[in-house]
N, CA, C and O atoms as CSV, one atom per row, in Angstrom:
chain,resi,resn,atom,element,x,y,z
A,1,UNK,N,N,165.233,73.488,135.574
A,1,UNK,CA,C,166.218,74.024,134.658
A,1,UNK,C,C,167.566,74.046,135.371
A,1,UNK,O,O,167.565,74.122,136.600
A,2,UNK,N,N,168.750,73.983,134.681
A,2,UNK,CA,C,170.186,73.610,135.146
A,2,UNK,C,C,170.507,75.227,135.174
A,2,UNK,O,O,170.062,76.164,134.511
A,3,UNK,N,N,171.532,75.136,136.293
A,3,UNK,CA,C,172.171,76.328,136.372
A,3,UNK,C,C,172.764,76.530,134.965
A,3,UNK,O,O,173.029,75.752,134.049
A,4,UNK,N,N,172.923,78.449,135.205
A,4,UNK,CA,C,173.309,79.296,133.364
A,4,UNK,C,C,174.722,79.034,133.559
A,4,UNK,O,O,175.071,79.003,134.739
A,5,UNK,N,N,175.350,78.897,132.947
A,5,UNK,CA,C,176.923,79.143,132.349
A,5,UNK,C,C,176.551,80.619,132.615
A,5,UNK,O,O,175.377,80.963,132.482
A,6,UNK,N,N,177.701,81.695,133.064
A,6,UNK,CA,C,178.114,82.859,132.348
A,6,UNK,C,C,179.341,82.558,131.987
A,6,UNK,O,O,180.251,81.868,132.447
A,7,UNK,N,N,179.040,83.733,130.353
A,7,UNK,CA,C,179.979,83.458,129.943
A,7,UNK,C,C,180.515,85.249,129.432
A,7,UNK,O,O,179.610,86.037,129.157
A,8,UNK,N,N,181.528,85.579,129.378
A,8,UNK,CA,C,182.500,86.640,129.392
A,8,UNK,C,C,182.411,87.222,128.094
A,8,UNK,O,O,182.863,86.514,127.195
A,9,UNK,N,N,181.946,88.325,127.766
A,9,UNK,CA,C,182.026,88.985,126.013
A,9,UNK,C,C,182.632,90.442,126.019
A,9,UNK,O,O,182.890,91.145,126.996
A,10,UNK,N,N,182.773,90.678,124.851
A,10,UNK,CA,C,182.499,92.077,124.559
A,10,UNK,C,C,181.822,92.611,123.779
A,10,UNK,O,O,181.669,92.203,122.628
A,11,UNK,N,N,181.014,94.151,124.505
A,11,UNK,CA,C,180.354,94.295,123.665
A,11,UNK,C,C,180.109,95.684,123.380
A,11,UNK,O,O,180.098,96.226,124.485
A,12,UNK,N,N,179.934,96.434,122.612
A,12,UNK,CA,C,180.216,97.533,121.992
A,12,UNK,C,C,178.906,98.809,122.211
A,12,UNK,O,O,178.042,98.061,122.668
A,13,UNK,N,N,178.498,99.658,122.190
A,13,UNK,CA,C,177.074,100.605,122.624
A,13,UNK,C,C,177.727,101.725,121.713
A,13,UNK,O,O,178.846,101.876,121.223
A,14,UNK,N,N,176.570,102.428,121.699
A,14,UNK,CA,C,176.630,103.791,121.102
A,14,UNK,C,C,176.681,104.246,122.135
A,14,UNK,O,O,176.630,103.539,123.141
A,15,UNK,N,N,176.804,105.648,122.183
A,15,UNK,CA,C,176.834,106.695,123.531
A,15,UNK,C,C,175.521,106.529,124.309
A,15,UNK,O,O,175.334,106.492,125.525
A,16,UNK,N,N,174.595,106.433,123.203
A,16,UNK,CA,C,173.376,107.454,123.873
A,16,UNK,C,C,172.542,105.626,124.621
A,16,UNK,O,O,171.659,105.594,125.478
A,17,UNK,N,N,172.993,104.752,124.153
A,17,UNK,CA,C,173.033,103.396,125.147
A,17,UNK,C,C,173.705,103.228,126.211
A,17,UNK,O,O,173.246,102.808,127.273
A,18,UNK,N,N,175.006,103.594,125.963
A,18,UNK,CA,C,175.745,103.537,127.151
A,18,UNK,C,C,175.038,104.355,128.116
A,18,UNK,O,O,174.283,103.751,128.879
A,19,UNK,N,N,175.148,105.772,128.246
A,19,UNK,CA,C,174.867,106.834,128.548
A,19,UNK,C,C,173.107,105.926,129.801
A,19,UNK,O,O,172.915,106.172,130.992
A,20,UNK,N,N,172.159,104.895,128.826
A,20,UNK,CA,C,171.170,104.849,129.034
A,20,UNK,C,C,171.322,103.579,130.249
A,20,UNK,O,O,170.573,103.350,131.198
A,21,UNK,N,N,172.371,102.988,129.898
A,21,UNK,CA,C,172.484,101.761,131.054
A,21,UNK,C,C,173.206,102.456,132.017
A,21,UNK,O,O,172.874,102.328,133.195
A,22,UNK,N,N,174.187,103.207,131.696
A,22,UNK,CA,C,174.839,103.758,132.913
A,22,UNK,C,C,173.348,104.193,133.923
A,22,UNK,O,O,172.900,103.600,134.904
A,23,UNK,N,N,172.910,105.278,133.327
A,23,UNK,CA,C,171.251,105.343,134.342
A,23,UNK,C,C,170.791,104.861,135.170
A,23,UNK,O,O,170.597,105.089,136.364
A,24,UNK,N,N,170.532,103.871,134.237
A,24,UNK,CA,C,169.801,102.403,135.227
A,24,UNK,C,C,170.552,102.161,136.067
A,24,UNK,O,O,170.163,102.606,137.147
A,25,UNK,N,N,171.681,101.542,136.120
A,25,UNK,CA,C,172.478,101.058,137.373
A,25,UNK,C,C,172.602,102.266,138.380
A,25,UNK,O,O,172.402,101.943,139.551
A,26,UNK,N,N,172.966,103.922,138.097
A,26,UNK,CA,C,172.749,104.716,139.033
A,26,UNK,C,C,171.709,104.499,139.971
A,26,UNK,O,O,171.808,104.558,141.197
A,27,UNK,N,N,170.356,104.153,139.062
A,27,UNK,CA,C,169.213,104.617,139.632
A,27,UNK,C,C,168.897,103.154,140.437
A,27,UNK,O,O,167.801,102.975,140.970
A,28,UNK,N,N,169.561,102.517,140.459
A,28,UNK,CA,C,169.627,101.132,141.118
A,28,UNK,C,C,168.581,100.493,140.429
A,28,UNK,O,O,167.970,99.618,141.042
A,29,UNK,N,N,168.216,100.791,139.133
A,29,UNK,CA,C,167.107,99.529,138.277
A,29,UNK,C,C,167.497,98.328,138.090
A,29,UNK,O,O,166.849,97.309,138.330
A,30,UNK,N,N,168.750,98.419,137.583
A,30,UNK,CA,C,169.758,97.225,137.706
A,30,UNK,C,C,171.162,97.454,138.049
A,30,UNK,O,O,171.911,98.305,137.570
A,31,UNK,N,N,171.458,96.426,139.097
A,31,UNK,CA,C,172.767,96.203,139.777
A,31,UNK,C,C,173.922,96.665,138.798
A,31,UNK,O,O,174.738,97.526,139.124
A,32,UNK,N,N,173.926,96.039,137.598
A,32,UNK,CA,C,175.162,96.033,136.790
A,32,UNK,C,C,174.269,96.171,135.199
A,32,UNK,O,O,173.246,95.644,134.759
A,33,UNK,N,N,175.334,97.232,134.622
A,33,UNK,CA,C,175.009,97.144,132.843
A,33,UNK,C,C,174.612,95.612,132.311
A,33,UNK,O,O,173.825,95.306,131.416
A,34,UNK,N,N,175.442,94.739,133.182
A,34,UNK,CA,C,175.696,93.378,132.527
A,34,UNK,C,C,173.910,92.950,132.497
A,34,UNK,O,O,173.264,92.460,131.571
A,35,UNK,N,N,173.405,93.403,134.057
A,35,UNK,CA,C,172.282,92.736,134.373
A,35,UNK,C,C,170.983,93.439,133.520
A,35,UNK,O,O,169.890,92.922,133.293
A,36,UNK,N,N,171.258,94.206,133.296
A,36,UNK,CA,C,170.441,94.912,132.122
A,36,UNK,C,C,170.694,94.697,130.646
A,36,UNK,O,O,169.721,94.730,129.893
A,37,UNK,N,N,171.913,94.478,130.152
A,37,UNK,CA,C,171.708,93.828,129.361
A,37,UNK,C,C,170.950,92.119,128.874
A,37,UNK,O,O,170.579,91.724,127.769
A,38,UNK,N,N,170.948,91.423,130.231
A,38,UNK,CA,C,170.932,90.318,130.275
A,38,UNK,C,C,169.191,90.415,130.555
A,38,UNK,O,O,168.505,89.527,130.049
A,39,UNK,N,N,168.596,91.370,131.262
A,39,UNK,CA,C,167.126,91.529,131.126
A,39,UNK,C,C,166.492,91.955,129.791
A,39,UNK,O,O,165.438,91.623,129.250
A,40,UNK,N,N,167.202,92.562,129.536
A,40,UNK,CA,C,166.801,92.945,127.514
A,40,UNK,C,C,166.956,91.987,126.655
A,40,UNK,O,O,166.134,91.899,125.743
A,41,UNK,N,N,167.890,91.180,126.733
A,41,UNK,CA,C,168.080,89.802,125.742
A,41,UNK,C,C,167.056,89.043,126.820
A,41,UNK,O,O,166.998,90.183,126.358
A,42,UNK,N,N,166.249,88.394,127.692
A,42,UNK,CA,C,165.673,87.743,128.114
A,42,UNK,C,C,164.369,88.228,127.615
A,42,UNK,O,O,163.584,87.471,127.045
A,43,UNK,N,N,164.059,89.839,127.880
A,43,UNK,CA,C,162.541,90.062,127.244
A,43,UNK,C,C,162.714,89.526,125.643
A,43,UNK,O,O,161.882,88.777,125.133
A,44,UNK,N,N,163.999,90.054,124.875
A,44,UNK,CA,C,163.907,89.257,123.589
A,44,UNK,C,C,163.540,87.950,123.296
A,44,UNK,O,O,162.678,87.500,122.542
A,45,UNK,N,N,164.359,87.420,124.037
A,45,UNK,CA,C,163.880,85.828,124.119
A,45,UNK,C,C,162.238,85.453,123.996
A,45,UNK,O,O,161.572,84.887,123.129
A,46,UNK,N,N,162.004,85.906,124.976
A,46,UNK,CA,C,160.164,86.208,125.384
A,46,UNK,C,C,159.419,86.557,124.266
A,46,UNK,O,O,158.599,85.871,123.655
A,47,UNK,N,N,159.711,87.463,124.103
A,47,UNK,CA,C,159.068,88.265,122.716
A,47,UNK,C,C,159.336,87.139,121.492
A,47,UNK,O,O,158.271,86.922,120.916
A,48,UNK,N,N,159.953,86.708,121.181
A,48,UNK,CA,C,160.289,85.923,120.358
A,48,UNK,C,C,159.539,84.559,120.895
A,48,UNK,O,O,158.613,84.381,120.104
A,49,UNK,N,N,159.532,83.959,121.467
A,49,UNK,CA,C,159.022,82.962,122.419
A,49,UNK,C,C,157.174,82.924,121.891
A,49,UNK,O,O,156.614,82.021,121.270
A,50,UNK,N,N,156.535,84.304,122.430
A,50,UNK,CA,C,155.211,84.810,121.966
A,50,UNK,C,C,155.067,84.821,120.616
A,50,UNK,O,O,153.973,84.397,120.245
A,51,UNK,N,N,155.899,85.207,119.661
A,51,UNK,CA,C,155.893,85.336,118.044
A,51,UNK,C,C,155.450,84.205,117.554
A,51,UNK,O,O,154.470,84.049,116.826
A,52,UNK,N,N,156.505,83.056,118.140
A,52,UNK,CA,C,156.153,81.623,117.897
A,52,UNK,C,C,154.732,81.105,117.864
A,52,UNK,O,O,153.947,80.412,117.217
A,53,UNK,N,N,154.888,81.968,119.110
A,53,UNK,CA,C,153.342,80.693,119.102
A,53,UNK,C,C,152.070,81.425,118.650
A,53,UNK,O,O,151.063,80.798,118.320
A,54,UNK,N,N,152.135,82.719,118.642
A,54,UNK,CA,C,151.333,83.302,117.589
A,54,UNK,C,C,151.352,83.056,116.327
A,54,UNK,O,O,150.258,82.623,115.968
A,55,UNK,N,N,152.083,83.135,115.510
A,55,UNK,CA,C,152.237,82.346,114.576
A,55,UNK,C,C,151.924,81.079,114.154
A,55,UNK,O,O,151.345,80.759,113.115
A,56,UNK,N,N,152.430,80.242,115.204
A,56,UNK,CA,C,151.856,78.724,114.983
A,56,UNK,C,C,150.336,78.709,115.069
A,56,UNK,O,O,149.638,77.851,114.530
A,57,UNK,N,N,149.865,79.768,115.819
A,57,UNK,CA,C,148.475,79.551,116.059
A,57,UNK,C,C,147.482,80.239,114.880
A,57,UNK,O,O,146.262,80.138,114.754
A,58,UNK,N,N,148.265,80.827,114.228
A,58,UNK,CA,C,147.897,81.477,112.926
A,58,UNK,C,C,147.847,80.562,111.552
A,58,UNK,O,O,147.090,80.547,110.581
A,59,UNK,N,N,148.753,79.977,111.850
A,59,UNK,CA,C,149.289,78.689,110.631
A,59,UNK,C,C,148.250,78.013,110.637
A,59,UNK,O,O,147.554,78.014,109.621
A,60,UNK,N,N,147.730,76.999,112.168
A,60,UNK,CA,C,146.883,76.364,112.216
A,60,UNK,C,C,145.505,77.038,112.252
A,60,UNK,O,O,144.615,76.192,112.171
A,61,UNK,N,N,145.144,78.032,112.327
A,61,UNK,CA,C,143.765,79.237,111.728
A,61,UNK,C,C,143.661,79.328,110.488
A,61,UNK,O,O,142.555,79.599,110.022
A,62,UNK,N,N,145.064,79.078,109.407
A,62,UNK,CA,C,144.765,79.372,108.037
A,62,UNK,C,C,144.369,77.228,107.712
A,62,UNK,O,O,143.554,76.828,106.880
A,63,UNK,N,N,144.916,76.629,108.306
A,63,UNK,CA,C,145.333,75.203,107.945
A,63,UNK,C,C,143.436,74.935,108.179
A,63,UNK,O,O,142.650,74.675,107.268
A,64,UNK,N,N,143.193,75.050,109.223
A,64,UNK,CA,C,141.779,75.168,109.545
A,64,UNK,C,C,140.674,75.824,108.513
A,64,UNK,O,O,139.858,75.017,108.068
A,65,UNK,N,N,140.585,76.827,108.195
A,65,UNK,CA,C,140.087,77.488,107.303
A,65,UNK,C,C,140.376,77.008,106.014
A,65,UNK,O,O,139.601,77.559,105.231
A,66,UNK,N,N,141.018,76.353,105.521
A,66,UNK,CA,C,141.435,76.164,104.093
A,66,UNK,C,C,140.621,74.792,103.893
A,66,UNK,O,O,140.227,74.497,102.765
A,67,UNK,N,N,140.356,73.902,105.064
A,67,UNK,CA,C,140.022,72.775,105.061
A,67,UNK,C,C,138.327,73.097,105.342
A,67,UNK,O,O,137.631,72.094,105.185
A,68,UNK,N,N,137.818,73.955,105.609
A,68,UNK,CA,C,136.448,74.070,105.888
A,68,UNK,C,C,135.652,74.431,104.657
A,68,UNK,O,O,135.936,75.440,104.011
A,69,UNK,N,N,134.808,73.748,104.370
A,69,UNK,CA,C,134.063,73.355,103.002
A,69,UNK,C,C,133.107,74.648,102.601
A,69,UNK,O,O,132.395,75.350,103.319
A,70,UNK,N,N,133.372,74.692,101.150
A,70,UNK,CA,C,132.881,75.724,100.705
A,70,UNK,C,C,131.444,76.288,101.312
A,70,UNK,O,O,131.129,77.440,101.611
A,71,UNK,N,N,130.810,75.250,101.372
A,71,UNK,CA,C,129.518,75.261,101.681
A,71,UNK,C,C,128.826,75.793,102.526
A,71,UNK,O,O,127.680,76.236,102.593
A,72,UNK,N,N,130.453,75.600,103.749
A,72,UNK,CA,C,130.242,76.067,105.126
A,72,UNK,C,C,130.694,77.403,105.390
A,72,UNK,O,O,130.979,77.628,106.566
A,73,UNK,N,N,130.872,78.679,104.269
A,73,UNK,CA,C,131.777,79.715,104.184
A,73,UNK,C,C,129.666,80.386,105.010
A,73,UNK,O,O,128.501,79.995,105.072
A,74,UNK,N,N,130.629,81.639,105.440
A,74,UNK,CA,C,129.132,82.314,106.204
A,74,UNK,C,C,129.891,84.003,105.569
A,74,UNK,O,O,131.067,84.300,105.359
A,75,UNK,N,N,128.666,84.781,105.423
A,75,UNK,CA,C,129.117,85.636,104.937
A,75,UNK,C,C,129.356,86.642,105.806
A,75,UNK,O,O,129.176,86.380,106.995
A,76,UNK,N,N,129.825,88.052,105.423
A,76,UNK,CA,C,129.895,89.078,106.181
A,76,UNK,C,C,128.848,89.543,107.398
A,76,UNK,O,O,128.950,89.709,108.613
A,77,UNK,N,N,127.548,89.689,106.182
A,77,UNK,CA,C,126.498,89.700,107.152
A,77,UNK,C,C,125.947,88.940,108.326
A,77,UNK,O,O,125.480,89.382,109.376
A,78,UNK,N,N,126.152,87.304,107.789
A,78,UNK,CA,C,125.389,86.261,108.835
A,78,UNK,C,C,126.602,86.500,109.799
A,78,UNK,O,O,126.199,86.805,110.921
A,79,UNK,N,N,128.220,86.444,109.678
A,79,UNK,CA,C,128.853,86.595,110.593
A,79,UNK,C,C,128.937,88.201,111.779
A,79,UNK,O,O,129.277,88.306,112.958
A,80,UNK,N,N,128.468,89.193,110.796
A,80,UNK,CA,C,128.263,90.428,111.897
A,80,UNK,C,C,126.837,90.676,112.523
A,80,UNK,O,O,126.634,91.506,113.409
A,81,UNK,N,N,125.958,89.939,112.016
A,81,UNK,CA,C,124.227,90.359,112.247
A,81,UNK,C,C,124.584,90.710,113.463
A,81,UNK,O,O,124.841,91.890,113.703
A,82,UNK,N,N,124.645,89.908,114.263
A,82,UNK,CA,C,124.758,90.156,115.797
A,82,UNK,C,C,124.681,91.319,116.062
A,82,UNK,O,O,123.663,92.000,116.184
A,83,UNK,N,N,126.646,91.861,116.251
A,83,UNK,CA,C,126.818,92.882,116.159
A,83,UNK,C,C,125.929,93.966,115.886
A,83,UNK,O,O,125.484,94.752,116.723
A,84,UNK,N,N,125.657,93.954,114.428
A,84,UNK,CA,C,125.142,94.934,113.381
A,84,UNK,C,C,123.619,95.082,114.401
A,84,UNK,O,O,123.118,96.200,114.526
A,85,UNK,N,N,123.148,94.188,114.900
A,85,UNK,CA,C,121.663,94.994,115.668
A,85,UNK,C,C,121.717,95.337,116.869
A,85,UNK,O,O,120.706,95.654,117.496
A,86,UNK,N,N,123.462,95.320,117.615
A,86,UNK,CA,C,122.988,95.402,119.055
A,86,UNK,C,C,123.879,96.943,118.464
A,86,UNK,O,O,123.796,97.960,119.153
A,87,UNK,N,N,124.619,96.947,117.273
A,87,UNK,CA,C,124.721,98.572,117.111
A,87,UNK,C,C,123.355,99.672,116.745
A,87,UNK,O,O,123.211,100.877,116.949
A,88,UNK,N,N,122.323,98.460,116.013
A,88,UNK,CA,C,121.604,99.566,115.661
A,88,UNK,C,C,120.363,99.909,116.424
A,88,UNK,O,O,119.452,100.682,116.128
A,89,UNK,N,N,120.574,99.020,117.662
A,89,UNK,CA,C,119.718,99.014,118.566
A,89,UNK,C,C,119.935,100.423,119.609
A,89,UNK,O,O,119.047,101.133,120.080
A,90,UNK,N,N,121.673,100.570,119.808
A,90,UNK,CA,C,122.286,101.430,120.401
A,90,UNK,C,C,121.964,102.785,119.868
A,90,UNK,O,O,122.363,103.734,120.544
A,91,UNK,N,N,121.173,103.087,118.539
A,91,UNK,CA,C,121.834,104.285,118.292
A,91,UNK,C,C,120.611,105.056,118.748
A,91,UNK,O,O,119.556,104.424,118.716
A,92,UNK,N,N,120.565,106.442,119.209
A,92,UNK,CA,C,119.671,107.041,119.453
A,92,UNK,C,C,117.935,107.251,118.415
A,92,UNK,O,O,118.010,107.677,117.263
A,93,UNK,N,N,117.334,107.097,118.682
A,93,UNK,CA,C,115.961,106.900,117.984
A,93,UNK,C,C,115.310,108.628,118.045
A,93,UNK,O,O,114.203,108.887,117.573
């Protein structure tokens, strides 16, 4: 990856933000407001990044499923039996 541009803004906080980055940099979490802001838009990034591909992987779960033949649908039961006897195996007698 190529070195970042910085680039110069302004940008505006409520108190009780300000108030919350000032903190951090006291408490030496981060060097500068700037750098904390710039770690919060990066977890965004991230977070957003994960959405994606959850999603995509959801799309292709429904794309999948829509294409699987009636025939081949399994029901509640055949899909929990499992389950359903190693619960009822568990329960006190």
């Amino acid at each position: 990856m190529g070195r970042a541009m910085t680039v110069k803004t302004t940008l505006s906080f409520t108190d009780r933000h300000h108030r919350f980055l000032s903190e951090q940099v006291e408490k030496g979490v981060y060097a500068t407001a700037s750098a904390s802001v710039a770690a919060a838009i990066e977890q965004m990034i991230q977070d957003e990044e994960a959405r994606q591909v959850m999603l995509s992987a959801l799309a292709e779960e429904i794309r999948a499923r829509t294409a699987t033949p009636r025939d081949a649908y399994r029901t509640e039961e055949e899909t929990f039996a499992a389950a359903f006897a190693d619960i009822a195996a568990a329960q006190p007698k």
